[in-house]
DSSP file (Angstrom, degrees, kcal/mol; ACC not computed):
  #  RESIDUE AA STRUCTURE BP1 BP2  ACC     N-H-->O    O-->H-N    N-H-->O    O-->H-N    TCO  KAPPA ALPHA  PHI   PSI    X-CA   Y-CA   Z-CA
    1    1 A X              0   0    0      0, 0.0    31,-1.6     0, 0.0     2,-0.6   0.000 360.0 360.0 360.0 154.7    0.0    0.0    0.0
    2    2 A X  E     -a   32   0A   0     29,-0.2     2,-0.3     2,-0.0    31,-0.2  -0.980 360.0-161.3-135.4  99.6    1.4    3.4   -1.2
    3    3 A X  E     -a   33   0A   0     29,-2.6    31,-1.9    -2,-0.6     2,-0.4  -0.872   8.6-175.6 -79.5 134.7   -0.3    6.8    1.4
    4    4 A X  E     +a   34   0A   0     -2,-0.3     2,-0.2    29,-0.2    31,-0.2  -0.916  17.2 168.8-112.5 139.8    0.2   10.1   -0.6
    5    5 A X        -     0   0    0     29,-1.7    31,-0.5    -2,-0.4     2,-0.2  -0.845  38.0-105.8-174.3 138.0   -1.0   12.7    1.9
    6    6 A X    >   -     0   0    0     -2,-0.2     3,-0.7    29,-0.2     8,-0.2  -0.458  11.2-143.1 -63.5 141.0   -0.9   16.5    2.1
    7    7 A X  T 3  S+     0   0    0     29,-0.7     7,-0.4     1,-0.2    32,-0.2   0.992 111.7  30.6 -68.3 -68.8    1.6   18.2    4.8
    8    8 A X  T 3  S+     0   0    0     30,-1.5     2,-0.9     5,-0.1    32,-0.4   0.018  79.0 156.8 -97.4  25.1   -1.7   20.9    5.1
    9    9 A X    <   -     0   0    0     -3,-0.7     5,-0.2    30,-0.4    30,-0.1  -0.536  19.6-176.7 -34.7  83.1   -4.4   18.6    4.4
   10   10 A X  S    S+     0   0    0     -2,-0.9    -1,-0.1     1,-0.1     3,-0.1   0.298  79.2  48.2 -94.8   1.0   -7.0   20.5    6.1
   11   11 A X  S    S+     0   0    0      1,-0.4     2,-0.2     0, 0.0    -1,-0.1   0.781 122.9  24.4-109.8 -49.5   -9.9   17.5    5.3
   12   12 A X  S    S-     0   0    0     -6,-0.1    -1,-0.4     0, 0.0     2,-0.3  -0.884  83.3-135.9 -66.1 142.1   -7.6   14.1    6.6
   13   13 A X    >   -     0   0    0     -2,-0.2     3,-3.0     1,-0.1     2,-0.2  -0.827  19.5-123.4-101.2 161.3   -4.9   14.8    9.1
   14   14 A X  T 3  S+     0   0    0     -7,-0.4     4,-0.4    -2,-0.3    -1,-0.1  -0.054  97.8  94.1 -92.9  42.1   -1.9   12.9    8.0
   15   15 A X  T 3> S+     0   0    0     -2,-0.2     4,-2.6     2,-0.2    -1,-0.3   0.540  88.7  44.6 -89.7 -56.0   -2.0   11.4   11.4
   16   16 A X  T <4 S+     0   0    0     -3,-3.0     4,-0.4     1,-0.2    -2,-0.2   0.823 104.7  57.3 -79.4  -7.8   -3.9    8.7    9.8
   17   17 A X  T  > S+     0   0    0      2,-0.2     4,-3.6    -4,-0.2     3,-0.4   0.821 111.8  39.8 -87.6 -64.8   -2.2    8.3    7.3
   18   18 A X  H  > S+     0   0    0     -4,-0.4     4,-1.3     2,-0.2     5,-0.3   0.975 112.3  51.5 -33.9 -68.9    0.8    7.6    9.3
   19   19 A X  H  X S+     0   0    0     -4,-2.6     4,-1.3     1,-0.3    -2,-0.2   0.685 112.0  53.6 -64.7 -22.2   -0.6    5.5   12.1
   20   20 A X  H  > S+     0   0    0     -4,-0.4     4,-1.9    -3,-0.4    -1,-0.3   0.911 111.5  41.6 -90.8 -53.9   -2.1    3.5    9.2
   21   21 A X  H  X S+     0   0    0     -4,-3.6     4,-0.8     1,-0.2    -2,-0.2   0.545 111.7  51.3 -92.5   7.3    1.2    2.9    7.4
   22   22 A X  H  X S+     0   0    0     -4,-1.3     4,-0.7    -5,-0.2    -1,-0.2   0.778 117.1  48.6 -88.0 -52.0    3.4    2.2   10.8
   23   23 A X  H >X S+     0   0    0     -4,-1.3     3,-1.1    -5,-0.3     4,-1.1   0.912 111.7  49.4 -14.8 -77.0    0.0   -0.7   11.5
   24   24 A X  H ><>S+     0   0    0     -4,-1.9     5,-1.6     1,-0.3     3,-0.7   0.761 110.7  45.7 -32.1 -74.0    0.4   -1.9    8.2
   25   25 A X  H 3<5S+     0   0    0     -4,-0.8    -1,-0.3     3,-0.2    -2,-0.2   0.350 105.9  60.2   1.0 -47.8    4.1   -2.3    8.6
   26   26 A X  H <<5S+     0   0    0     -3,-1.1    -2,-0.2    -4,-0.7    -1,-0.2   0.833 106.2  50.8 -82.5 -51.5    3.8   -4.1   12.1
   27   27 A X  T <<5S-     0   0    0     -4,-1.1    -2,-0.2    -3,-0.7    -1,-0.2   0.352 125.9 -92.1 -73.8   5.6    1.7   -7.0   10.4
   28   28 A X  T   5S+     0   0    0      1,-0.3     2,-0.3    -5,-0.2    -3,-0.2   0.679  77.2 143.5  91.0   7.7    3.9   -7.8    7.7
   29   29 A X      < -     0   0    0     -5,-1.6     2,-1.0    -6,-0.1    -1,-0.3  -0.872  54.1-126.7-109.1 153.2    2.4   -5.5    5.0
   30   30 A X        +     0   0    0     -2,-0.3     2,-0.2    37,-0.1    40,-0.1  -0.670  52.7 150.0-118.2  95.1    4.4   -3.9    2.5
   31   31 A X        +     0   0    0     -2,-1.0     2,-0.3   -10,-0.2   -29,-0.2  -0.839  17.7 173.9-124.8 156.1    3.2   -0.3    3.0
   32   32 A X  E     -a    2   0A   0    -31,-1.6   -29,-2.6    -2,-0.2     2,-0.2  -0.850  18.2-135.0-136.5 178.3    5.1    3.9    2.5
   33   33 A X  E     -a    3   0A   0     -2,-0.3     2,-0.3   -31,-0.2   -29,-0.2  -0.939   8.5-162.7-154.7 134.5    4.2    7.2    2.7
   34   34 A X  E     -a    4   0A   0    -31,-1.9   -29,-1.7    -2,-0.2     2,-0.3  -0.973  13.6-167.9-105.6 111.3    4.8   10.2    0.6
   35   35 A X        -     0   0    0     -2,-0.3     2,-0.2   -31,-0.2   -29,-0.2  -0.719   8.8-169.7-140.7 153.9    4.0   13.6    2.5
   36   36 A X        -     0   0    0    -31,-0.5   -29,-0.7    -2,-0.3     2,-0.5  -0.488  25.8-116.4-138.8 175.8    4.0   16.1    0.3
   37   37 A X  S    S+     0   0    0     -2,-0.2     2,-0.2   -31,-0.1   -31,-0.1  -0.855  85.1  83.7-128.9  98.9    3.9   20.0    1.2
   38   38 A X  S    S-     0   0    0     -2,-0.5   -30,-1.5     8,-0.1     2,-0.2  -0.743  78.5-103.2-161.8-130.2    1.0   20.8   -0.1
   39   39 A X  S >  S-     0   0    0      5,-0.9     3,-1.4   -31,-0.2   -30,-0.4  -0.695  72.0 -28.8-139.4-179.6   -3.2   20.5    1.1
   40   40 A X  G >  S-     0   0    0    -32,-0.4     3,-1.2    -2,-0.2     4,-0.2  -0.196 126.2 -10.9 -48.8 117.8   -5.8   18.1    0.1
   41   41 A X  G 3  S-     0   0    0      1,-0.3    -1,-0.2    -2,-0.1    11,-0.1   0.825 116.6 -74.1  58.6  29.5   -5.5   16.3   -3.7
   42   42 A X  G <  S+     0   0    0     -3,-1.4    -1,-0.3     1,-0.1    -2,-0.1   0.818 104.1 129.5  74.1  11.8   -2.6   18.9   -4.6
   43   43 A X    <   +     0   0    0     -3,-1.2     2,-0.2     9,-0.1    -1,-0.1   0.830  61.1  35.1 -92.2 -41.6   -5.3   21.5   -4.9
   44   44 A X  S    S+     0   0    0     -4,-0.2    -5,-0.9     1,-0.2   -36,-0.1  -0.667  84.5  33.3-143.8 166.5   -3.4   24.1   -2.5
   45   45 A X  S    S-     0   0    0     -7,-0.2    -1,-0.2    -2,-0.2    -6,-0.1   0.982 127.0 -16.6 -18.3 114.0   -0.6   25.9   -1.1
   46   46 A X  S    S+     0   0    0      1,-0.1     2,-0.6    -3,-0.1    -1,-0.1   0.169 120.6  84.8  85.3  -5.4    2.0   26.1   -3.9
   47   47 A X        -     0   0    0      5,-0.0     5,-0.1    -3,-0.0    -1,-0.1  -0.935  66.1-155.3-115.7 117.4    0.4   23.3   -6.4
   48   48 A X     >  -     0   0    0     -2,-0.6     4,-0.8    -3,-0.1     5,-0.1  -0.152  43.1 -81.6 -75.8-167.1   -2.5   24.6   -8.8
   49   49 A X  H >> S+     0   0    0      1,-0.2     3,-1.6     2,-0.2     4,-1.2   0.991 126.7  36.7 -64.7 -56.4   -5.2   22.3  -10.2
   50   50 A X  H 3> S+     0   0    0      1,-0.2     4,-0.8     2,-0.2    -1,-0.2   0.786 113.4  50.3 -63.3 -29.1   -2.9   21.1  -12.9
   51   51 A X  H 3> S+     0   0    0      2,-0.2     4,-0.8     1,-0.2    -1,-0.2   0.366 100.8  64.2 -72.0  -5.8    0.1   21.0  -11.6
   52   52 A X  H <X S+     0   0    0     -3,-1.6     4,-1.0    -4,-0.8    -2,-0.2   0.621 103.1  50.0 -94.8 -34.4   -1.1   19.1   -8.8
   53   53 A X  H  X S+     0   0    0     -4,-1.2     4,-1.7     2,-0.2    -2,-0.2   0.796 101.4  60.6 -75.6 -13.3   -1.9   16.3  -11.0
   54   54 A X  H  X S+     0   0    0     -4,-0.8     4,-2.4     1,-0.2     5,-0.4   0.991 108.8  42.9 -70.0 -66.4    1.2   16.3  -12.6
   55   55 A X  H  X S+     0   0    0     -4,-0.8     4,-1.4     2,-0.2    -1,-0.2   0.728 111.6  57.3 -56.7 -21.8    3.0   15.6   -9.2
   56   56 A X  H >X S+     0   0    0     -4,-1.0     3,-2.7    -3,-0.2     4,-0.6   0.981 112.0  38.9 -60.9 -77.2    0.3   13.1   -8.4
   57   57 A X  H >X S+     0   0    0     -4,-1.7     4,-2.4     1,-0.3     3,-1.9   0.838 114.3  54.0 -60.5 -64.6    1.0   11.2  -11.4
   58   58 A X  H 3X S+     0   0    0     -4,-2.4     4,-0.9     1,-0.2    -1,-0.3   0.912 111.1  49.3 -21.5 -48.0    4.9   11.8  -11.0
   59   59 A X  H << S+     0   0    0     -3,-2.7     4,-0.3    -4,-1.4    -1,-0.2   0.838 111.7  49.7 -70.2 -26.3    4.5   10.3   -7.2
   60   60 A X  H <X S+     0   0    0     -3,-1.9     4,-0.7    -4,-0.6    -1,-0.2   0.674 106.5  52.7 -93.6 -24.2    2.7    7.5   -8.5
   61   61 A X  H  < S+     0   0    0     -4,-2.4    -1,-0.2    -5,-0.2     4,-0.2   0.241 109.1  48.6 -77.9  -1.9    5.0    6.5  -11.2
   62   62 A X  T  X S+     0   0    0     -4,-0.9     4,-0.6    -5,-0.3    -2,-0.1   0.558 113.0  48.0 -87.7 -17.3    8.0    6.4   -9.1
   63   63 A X  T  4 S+     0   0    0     -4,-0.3    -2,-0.2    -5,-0.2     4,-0.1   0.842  91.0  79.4 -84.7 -23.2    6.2    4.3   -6.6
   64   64 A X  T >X S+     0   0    0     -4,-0.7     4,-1.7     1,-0.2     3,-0.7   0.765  92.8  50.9 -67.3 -33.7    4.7    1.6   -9.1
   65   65 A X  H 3> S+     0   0    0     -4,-0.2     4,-0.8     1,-0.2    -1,-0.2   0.930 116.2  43.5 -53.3 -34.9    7.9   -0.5   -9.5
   66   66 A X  H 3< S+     0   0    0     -4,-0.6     4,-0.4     1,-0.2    -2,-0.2   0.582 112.3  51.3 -64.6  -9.1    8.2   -0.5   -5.5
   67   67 A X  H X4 S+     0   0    0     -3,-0.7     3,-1.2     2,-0.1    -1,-0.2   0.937 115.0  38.9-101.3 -46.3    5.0   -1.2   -5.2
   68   68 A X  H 3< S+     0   0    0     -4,-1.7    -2,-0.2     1,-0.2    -3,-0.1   0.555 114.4  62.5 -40.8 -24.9    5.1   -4.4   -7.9
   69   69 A X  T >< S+     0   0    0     -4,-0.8     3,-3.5    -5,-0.2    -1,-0.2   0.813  73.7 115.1 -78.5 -37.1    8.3   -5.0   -6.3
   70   70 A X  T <  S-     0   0    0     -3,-1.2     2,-3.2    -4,-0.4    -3,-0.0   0.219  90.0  -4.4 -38.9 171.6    6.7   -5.6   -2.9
   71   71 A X  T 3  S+     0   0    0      1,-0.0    -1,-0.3     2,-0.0     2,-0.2   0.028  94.1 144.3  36.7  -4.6    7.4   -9.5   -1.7
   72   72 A X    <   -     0   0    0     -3,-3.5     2,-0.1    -2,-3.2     4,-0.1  -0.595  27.4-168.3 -84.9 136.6    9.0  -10.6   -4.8
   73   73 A X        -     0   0    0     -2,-0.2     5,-0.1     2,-0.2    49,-0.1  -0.436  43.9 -80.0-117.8-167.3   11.6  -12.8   -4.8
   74   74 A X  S    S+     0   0    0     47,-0.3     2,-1.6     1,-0.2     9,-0.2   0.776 103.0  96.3 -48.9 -17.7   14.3  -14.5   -6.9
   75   75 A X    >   +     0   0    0      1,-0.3     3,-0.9    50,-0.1    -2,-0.2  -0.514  53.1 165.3 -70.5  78.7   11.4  -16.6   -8.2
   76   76 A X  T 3  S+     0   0    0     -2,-1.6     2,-0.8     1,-0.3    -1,-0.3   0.933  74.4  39.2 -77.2 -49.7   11.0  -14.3  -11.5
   77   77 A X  T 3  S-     0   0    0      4,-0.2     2,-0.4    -3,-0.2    -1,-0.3  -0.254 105.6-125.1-109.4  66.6    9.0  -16.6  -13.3
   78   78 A X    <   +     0   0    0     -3,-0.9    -1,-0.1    -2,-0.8    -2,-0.1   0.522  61.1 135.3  34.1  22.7    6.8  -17.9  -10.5
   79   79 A X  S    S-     0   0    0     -2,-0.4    -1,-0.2     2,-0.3     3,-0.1   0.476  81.7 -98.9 -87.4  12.4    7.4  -21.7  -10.8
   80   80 A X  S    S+     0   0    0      1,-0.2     2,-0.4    -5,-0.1    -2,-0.1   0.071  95.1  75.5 122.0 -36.2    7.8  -22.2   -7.5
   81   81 A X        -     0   0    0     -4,-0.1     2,-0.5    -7,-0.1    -2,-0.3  -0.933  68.1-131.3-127.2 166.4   11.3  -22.2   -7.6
   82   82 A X        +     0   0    0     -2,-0.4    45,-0.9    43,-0.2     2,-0.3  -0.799  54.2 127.9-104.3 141.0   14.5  -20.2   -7.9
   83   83 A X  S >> S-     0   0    0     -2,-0.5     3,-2.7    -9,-0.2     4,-2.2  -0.985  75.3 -61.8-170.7 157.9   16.9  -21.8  -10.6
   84   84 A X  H 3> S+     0   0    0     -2,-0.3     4,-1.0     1,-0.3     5,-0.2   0.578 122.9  69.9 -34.2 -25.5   18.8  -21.3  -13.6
   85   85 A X  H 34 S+     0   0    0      2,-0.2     4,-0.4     3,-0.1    -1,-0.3   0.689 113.5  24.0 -65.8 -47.2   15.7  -20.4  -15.2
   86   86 A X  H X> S+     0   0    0     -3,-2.7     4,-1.9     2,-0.2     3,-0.8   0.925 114.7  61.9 -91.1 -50.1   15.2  -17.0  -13.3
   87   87 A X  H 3X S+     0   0    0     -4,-2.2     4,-1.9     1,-0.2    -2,-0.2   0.882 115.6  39.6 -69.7 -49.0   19.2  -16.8  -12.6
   88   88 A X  H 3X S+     0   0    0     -4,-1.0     4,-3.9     1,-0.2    -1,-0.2   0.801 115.6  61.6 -61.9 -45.1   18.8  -16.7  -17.3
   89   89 A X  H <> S+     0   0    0     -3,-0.8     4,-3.1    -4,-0.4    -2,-0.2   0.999 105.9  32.9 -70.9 -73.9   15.8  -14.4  -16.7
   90   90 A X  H  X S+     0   0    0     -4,-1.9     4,-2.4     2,-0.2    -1,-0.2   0.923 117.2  56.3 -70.8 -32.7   17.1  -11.5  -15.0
   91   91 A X  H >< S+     0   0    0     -4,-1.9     3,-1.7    -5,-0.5    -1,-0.2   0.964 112.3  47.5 -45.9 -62.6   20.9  -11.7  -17.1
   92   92 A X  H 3< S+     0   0    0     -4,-3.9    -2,-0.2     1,-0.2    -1,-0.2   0.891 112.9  45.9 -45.2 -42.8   18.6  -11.5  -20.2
   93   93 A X  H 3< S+     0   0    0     -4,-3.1    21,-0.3    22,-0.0    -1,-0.2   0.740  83.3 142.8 -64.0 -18.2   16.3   -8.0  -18.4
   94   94 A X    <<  +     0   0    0     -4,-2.4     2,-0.3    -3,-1.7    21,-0.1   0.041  44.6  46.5 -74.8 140.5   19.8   -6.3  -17.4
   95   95 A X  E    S-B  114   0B   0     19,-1.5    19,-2.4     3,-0.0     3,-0.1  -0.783 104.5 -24.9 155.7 154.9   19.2   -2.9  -17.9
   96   96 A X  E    S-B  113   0B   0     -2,-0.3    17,-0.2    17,-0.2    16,-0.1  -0.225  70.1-111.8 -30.9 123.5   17.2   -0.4  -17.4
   97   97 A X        -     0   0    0     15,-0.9     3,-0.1     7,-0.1    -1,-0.1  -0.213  40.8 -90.2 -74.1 179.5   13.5   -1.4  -16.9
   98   98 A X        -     0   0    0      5,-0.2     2,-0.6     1,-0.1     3,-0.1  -0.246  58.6 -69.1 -63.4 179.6   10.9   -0.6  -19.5
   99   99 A X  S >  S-     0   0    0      1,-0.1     3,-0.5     2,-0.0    -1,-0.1  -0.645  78.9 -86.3 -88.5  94.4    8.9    2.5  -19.6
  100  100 A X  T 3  S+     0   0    0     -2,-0.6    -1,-0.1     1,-0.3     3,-0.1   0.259 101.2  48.3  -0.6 139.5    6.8    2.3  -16.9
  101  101 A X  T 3  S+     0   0    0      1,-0.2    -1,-0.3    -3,-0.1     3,-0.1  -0.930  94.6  97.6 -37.6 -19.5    3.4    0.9  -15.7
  102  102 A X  S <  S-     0   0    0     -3,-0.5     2,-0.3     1,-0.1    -1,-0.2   0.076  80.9-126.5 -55.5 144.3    4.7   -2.1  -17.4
  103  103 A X        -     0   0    0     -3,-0.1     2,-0.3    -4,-0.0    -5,-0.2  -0.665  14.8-159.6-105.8 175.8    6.3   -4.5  -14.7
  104  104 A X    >   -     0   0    0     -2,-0.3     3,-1.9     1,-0.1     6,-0.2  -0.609   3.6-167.2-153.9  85.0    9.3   -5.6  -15.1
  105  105 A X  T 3  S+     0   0    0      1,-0.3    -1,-0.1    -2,-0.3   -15,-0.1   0.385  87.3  65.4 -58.9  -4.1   10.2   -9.1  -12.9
  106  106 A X  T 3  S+     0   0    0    -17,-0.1     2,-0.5     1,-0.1    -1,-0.3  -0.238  81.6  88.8 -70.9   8.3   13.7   -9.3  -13.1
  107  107 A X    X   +     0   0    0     -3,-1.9     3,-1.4     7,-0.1    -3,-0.1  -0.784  52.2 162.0-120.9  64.0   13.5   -5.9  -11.0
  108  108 A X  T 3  S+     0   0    0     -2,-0.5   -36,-0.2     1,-0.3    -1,-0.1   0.929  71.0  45.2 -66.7 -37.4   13.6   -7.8   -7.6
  109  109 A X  T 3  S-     0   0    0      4,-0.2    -1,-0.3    -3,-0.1   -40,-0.1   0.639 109.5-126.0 -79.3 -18.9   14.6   -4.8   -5.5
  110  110 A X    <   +     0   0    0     -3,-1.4   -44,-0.1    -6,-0.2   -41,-0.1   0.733  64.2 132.3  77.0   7.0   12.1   -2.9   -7.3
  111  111 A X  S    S-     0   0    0      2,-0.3     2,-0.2   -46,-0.1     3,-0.1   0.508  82.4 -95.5 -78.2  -6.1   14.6    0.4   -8.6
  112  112 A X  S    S+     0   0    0      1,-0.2   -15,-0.9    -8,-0.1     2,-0.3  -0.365 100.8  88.8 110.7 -73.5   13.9    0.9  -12.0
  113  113 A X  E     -B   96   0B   0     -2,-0.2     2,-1.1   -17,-0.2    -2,-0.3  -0.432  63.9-146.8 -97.8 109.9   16.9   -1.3  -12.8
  114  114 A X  E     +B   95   0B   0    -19,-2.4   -19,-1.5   -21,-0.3    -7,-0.1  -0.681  56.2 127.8 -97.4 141.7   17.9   -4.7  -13.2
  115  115 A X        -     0   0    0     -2,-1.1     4,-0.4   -21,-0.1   -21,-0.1  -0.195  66.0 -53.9-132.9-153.9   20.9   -4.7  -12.0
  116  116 A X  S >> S+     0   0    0      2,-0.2     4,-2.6     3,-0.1     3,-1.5   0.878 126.3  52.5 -37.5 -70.5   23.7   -6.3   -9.3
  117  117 A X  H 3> S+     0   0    0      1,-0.2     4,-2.0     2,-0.2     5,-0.2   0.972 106.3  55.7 -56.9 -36.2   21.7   -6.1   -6.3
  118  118 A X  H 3> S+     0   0    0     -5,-0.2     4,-1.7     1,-0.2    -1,-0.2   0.821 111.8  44.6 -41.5 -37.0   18.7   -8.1   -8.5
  119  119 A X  H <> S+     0   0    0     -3,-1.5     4,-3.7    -4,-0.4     5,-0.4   0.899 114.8  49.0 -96.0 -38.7   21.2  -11.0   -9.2
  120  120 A X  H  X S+     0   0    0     -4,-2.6     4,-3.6     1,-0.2     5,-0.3   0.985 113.9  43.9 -68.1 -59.7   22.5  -11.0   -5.5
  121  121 A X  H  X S+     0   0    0     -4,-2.0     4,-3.3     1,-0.2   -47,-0.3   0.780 110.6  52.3 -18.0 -56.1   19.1  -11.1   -4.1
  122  122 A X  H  X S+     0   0    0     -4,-1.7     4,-0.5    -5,-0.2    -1,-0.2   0.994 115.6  49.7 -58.7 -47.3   17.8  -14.1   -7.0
  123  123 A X  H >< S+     0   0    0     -4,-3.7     3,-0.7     1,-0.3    -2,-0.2   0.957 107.7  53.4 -77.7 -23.5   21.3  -16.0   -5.4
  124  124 A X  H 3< S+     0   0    0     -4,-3.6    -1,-0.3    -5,-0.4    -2,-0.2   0.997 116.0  37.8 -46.9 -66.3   20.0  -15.3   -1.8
  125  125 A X  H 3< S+     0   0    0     -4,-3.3     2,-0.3    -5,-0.3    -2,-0.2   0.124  80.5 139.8 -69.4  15.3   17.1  -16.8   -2.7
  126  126 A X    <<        0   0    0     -3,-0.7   -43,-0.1    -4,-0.5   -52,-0.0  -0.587 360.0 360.0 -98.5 115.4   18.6  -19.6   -4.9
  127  127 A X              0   0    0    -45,-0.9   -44,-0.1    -2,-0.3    -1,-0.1  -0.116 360.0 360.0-120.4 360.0   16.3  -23.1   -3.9
C-alpha cells in the first residue's frame, strides 16, 4: 500500500495516514508514505489544479515499481522455484526497466533497474 497525503491537508490529518502505514508495517504488509507540502489532492498551497496532477501522477510513477516490487523474490517466473531459469531471466532483463506501468520481474529490489543487487538477491534466494 502506497499513502500520498498532504503536509496541510486540512480534510484528513496525516495522522492517519501515518498511524495506518506504521499498523500496516507491524503486520507484515508492505506499506510507505509520501508527504507532500501541499493540502488536500494537490489542490493548494503552492500546487494549482494542474500541476497538482502532474505531481500526483509523478509520485505514482515512481512508486509503481516498488509497489510491484513488494514481496518478490528471486522466483522471477513464478514456478515455485528459484533456478537457472530466473538466474537466465534476470541476465537477459539487465538494464534499465521498460517505460513504466509495465512491470518488469527481473527488478527484484524494485529500482527501475535490473541490476547487481537483483542477481544477489535471486542468489539469496537460490532453492
Amino acid at each position: 500500500m502506497f499513502h500520498v497525503h498532504g503536509f496541510y491537508d486540512r480534510i484528513h490529518f496525516r495522522y492517519q495516514a501515518i498511524v495506518m502505514n506504521e499498523e500496516l508495517n507491524k503486520v507484515g504488509v508492505h506499506s510507505s508514505i509520501h508527504i507532500y507540502d501541499g493540502g488536500h489532492a494537490f489542490a493548494d498551497v503552492g500546487y494549482g489544479e494542474l500541476n497538482g496532477y502532474a505531481a500526483a501522477v509523478a509520485i505514482l510513477l515512481e512508486q509503481i515499481p516498488v509497489l510491484l516490487a513488494a514481496g518478490r523474490s528471486g522466483d522471477t517466473n513464478l514456478d515455485g522455484a528459484v533456478d537457472v531459469t530466473d538466474l537466465l531471466g534476470v541476465i537477459s532483463a539487465w538494464g534499465t526497466c521498460p517505460d513504466l506501468p509495465v512491470d518488469c520481474p527481473a527488478d527484484i529490489d524494485g529500482n527501475g533497474v535490473v541490476d547487481v543487487s537483483d542477481l544477489l538477491s535471486l542468489i539469496a534466494d537460490w532453492s
